[in-house]
TIRO-2110 file (N, C-alpha, C; in Angstrom, 1 decimal):
// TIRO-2110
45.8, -13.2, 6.1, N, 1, A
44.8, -13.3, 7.2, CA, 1, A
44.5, -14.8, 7.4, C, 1, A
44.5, -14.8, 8.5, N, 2, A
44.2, -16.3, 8.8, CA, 2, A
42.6, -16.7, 8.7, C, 2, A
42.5, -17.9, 8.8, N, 3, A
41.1, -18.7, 8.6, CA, 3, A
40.5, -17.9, 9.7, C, 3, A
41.3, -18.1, 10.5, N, 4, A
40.4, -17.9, 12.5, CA, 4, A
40.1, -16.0, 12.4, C, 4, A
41.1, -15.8, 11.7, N, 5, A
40.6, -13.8, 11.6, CA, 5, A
38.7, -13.9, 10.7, C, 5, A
39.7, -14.2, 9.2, N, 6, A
38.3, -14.2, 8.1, CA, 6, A
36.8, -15.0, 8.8, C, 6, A
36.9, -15.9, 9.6, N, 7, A
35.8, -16.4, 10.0, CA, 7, A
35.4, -15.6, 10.8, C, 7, A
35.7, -14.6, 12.1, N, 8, A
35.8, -13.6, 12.6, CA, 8, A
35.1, -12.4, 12.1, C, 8, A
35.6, -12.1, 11.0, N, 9, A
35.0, -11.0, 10.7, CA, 9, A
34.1, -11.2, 10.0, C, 9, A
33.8, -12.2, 9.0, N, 10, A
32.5, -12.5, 9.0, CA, 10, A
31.4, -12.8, 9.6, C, 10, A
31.9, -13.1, 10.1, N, 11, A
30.5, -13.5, 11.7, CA, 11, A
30.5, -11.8, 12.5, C, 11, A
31.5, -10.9, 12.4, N, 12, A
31.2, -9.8, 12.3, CA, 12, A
29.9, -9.1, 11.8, C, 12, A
30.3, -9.4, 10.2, N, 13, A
29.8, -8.6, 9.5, CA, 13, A
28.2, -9.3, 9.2, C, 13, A
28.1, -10.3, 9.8, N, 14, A
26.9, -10.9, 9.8, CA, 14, A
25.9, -10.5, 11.1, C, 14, A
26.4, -10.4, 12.1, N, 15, A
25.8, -9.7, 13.3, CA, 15, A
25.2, -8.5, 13.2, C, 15, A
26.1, -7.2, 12.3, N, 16, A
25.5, -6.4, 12.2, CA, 16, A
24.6, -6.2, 11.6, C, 16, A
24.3, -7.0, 10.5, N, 17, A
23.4, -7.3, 9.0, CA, 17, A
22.0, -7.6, 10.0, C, 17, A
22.3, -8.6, 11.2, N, 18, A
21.3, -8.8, 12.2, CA, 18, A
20.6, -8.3, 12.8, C, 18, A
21.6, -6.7, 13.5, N, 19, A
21.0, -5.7, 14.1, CA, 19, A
20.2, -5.1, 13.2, C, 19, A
20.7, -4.8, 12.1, N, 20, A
20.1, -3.7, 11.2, CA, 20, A
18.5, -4.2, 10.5, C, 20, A
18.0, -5.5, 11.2, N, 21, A
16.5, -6.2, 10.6, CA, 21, A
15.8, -5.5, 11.3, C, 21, A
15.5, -5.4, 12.5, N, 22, A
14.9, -4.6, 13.3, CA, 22, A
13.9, -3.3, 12.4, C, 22, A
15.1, -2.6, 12.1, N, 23, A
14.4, -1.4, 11.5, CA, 23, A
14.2, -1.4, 9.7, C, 23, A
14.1, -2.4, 9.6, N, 24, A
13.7, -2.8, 8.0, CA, 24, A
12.7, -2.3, 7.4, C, 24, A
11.5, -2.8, 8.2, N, 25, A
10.2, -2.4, 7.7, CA, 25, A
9.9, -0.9, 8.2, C, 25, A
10.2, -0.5, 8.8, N, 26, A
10.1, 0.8, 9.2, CA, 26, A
10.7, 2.0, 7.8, C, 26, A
12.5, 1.3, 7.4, N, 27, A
12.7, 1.8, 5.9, CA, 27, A
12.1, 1.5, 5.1, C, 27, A
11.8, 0.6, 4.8, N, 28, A
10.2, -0.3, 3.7, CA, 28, A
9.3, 0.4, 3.5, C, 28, A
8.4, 1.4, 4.3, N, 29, A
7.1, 2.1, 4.8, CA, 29, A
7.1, 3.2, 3.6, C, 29, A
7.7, 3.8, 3.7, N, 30, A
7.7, 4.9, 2.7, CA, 30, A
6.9, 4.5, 1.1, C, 30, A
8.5, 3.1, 0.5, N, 31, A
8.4, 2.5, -0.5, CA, 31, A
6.5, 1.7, -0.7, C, 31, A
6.5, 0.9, 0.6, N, 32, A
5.4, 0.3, 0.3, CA, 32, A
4.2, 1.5, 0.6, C, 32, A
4.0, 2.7, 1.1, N, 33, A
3.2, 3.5, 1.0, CA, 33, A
2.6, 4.2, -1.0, C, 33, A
4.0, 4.1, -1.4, N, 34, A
3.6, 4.9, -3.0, CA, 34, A
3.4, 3.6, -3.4, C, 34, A
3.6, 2.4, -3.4, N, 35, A
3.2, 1.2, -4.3, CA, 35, A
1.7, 1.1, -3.6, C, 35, A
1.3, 1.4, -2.6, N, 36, A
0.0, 1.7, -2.5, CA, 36, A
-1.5, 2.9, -3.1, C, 36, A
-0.5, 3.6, -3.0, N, 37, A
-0.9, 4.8, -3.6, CA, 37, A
-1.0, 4.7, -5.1, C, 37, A
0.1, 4.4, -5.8, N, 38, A
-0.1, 3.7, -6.7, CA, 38, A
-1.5, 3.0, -7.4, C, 38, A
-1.6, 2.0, -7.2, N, 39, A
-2.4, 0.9, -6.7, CA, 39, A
-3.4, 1.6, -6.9, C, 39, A
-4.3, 2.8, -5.5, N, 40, A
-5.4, 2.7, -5.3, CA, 40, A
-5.3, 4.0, -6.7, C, 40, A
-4.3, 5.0, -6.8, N, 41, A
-4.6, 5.5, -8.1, CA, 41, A
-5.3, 4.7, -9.3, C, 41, A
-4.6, 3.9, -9.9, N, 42, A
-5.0, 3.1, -10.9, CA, 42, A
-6.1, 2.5, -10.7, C, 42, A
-6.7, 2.1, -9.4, N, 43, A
-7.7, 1.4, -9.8, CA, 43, A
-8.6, 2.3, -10.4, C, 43, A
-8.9, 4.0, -9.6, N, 44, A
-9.2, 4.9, -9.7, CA, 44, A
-9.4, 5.4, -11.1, C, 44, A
-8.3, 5.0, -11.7, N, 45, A
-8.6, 5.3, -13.2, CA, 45, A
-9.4, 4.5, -13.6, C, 45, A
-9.3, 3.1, -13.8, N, 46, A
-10.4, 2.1, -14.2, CA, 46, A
-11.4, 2.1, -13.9, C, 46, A
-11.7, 2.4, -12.8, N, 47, A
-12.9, 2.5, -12.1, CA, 47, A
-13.4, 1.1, -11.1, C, 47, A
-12.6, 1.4, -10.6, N, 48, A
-13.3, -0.1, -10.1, CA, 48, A
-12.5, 0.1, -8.3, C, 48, A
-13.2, -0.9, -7.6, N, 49, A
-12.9, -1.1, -6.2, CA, 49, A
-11.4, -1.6, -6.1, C, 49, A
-11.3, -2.1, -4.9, N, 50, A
-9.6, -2.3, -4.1, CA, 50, A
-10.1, -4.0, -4.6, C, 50, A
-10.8, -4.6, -4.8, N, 51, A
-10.7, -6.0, -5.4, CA, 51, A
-11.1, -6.0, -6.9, C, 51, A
-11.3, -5.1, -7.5, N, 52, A
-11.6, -5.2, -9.0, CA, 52, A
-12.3, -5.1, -9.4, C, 52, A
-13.6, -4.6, -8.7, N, 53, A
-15.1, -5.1, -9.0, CA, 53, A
-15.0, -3.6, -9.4, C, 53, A
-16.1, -3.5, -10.9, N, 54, A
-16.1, -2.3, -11.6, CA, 54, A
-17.2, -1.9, -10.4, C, 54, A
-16.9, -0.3, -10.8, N, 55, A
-18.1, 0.7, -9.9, CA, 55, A
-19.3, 0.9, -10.9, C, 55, A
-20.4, 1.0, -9.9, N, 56, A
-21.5, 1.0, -10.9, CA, 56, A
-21.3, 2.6, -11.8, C, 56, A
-21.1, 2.4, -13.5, N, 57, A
-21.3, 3.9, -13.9, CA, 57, A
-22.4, 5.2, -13.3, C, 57, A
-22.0, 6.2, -13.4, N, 58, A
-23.1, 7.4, -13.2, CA, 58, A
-24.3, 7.2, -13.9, C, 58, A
-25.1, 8.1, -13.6, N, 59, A
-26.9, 7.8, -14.2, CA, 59, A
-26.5, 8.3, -15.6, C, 59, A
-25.5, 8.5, -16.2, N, 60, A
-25.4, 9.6, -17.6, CA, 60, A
-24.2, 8.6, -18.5, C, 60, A
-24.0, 7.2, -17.8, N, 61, A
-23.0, 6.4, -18.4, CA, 61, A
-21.4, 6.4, -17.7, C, 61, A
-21.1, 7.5, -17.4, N, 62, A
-19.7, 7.7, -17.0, CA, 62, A
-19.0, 6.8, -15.8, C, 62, A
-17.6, 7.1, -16.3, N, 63, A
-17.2, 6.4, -15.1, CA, 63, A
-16.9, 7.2, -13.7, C, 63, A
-17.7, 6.6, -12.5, N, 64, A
-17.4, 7.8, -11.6, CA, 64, A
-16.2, 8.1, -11.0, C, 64, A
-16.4, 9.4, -10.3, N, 65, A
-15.4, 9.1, -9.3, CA, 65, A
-13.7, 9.5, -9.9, C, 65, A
-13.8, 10.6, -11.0, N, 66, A
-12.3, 10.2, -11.6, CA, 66, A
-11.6, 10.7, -11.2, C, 66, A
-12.0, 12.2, -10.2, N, 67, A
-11.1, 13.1, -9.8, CA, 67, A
-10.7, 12.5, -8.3, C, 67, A
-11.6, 11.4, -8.0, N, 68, A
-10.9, 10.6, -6.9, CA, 68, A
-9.7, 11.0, -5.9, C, 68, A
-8.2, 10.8, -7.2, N, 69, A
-6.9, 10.9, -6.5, CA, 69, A
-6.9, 12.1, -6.1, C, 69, A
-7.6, 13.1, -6.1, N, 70, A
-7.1, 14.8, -5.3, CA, 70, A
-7.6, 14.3, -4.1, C, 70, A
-8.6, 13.5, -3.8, N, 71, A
-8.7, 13.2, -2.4, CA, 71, A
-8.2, 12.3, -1.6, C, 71, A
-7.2, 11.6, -2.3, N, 72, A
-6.5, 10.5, -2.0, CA, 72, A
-5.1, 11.0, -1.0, C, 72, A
-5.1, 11.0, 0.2, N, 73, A
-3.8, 10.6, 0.6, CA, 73, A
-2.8, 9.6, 1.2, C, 73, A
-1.5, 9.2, 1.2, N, 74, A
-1.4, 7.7, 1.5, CA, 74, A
0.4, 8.3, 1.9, C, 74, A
0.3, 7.5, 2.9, N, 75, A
1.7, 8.4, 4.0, CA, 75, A
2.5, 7.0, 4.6, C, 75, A
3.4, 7.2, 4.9, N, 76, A
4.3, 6.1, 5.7, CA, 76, A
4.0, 6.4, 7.5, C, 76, A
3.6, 6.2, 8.7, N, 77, A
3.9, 6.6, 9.7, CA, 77, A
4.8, 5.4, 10.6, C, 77, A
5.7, 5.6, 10.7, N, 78, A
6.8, 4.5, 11.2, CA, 78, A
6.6, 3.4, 10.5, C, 78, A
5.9, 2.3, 11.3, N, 79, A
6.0, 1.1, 10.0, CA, 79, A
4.2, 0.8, 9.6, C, 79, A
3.5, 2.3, 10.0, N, 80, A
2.2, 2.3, 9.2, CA, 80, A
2.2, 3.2, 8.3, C, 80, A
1.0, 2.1, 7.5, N, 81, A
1.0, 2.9, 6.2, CA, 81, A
-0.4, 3.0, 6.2, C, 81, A
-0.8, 4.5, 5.9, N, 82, A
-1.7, 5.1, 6.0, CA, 82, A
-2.7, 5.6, 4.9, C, 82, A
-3.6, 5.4, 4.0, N, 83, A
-4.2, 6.0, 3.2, CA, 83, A
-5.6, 6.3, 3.5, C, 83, A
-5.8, 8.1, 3.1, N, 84, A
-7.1, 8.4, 3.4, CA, 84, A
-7.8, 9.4, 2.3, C, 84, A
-8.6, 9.3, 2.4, N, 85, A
-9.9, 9.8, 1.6, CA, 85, A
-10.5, 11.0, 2.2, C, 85, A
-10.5, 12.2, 1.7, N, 86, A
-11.0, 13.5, 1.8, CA, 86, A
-12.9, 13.9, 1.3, C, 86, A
-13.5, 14.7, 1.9, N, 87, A
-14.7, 15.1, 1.0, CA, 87, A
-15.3, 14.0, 0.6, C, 87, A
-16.1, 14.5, -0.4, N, 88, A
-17.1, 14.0, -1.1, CA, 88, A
-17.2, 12.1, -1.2, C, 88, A
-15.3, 11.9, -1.7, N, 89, A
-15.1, 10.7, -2.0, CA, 89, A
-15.2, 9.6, -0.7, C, 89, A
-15.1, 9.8, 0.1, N, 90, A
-14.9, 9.3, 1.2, CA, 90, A
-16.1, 9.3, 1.5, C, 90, A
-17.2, 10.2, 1.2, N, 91, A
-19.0, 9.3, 1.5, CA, 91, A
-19.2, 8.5, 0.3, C, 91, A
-18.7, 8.8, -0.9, N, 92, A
-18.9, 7.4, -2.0, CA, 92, A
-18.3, 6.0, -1.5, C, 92, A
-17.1, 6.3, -0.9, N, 93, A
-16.5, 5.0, -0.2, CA, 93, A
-17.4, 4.3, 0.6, C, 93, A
-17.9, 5.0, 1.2, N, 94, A
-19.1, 4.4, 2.5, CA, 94, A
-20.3, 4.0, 1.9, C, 94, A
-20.5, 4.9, 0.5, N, 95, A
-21.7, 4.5, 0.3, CA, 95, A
-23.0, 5.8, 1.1, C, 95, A
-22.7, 6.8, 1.6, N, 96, A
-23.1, 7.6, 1.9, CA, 96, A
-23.3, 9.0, 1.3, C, 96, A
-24.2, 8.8, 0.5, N, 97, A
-24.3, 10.1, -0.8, CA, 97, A
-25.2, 11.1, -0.3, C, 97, A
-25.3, 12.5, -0.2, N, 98, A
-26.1, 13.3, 0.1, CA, 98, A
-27.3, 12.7, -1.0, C, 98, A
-28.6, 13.1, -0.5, N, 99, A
-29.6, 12.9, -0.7, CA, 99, A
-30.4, 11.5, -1.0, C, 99, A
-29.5, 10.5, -0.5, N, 100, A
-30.2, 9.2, -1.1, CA, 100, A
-30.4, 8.5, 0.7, C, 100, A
-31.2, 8.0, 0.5, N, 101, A
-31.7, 7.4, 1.8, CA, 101, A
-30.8, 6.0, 2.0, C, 101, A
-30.3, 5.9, 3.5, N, 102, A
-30.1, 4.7, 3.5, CA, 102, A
-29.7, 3.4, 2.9, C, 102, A
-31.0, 2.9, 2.7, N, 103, A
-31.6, 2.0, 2.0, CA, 103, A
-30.9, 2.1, 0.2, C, 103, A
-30.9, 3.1, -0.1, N, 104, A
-30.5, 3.2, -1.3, CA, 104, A
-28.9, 3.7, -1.4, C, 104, A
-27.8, 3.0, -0.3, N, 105, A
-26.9, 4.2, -0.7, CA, 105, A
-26.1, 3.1, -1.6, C, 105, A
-25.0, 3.8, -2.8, N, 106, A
-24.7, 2.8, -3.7, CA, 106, A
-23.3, 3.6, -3.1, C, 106, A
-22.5, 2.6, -2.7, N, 107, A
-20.9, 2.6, -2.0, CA, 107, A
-20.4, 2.1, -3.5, C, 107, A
-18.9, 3.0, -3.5, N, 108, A
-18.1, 2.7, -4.5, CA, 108, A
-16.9, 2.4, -3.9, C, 108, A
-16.4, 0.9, -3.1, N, 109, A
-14.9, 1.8, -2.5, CA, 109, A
-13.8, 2.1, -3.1, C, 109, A
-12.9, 2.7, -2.6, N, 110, A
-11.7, 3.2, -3.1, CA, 110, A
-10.4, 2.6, -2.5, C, 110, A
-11.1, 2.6, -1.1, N, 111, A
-10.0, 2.1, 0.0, CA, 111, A
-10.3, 0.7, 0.6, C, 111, A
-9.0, 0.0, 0.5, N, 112, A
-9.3, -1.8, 1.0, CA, 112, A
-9.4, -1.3, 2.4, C, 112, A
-10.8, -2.2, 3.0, N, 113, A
-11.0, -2.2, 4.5, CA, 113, A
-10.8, -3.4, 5.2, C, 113, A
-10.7, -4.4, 4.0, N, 114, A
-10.4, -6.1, 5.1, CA, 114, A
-9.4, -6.8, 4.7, C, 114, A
-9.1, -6.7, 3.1, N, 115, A
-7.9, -7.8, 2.5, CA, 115, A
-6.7, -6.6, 1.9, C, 115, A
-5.7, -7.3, 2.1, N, 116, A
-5.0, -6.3, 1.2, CA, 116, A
-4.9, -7.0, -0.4, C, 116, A
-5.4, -6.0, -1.2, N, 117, A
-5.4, -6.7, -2.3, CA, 117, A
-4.6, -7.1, -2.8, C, 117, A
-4.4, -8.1, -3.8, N, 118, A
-3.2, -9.0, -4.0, CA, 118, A
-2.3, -8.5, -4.8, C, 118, A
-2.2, -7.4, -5.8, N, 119, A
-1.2, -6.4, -6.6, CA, 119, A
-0.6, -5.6, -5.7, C, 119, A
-1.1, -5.0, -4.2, N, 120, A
-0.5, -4.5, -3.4, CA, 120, A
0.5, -5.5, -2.5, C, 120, A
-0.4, -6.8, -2.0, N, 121, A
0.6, -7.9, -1.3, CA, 121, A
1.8, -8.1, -2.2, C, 121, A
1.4, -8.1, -3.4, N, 122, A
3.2, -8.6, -4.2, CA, 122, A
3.6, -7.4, -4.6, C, 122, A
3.2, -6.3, -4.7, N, 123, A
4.4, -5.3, -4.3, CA, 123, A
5.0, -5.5, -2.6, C, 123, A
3.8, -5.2, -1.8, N, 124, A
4.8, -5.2, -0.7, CA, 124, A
5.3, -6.2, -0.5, C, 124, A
5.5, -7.3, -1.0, N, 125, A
6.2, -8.4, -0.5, CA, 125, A
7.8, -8.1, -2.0, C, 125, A
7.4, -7.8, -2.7, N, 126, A
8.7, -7.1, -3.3, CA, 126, A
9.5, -6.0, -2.8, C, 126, A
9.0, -5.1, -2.2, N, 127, A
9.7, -4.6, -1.6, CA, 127, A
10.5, -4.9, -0.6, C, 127, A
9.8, -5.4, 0.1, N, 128, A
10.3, -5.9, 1.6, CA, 128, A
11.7, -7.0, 0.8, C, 128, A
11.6, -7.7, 0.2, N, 129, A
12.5, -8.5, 0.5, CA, 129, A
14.0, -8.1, -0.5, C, 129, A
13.4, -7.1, -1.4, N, 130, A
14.8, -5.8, -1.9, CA, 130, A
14.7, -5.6, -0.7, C, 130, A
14.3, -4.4, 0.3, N, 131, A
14.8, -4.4, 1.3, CA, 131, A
15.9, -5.6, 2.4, C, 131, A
15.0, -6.4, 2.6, N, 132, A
15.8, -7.4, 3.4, CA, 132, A
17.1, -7.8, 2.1, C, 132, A
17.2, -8.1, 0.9, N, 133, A
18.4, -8.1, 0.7, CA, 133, A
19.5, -7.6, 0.6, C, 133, A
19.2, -5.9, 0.7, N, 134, A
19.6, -4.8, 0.9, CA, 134, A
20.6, -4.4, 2.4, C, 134, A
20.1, -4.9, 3.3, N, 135, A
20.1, -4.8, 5.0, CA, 135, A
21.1, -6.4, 5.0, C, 135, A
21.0, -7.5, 4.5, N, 136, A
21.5, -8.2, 4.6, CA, 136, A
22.7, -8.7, 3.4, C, 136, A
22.9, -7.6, 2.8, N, 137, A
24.2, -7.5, 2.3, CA, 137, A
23.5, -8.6, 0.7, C, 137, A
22.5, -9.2, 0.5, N, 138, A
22.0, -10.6, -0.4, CA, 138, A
21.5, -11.6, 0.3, C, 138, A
21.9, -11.8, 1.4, N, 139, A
21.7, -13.0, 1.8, CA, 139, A
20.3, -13.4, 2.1, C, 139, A
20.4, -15.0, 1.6, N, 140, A
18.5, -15.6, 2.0, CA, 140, A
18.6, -16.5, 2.8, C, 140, A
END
């Protein structure tokens, strides 16, 4: 095969590696959805929020909140990723507990609402880039 073919088909096979970025993150979604789920699991066991901060224990010592993950769901939808909170847990997230006023509500969250936390960023930044090396044959 000549020089002029092999350069040819490499620049082939590099084009297509091109097309195929497009829908990367969209394959990614899934993966980075359970490293999320993940994530908000575990914190769930520790007890503590989507930045670390322990949840205040129950009036009796405990850690709250443990059956948490039954209300946990966390889904891929194209290239969103989606997690949500069911019942009860989802007024602890808010901070909205039956019988406490306002003024007194004590929020525990479960779910990041402004940063993504940084154990999740470097998963998904692991992912994504197995993925992009994956789609691009290795190449950086």
């Amino acid at each position: 095969m000549s020089d002029l073919n092999r350069g040819a088909d490499e620049m082939d096979a590099m084009l297509t590696q091109l097309r195929a970025l497009p829908g990367m993150v969209q394959r990614a979604a899934p993966d980075v959805a359970r490293a999320l789920d993940d994530e908000l699991r575990s914190n769930i066991a520790r007890g503590v929020g989507p930045d670390g901060t322990p949840w205040k224990p129950t009036k009796d010592g405990r850690t709250p909140l443990a059956d948490a993950g039954k209300a946990l769901s966390t889904r891929a939808i194209g290239t969103v990723v989606l997690a949500r909170l069911d019942g009860v847990e989802a007024r602890h997230h808010l901070g909205a507990i039956r019988g406490s006023s306002k003024e007194n509500w004590l929020a525990r969250p479960i779910l990041p609402t402004s940063k993504i936390p940084a154990p999740v960023a470097k998963a998904i930044k692991t992912i994504l880039v197995e993925e992009f090396e994956e789609t691009t044959g290795g190449a950086r």
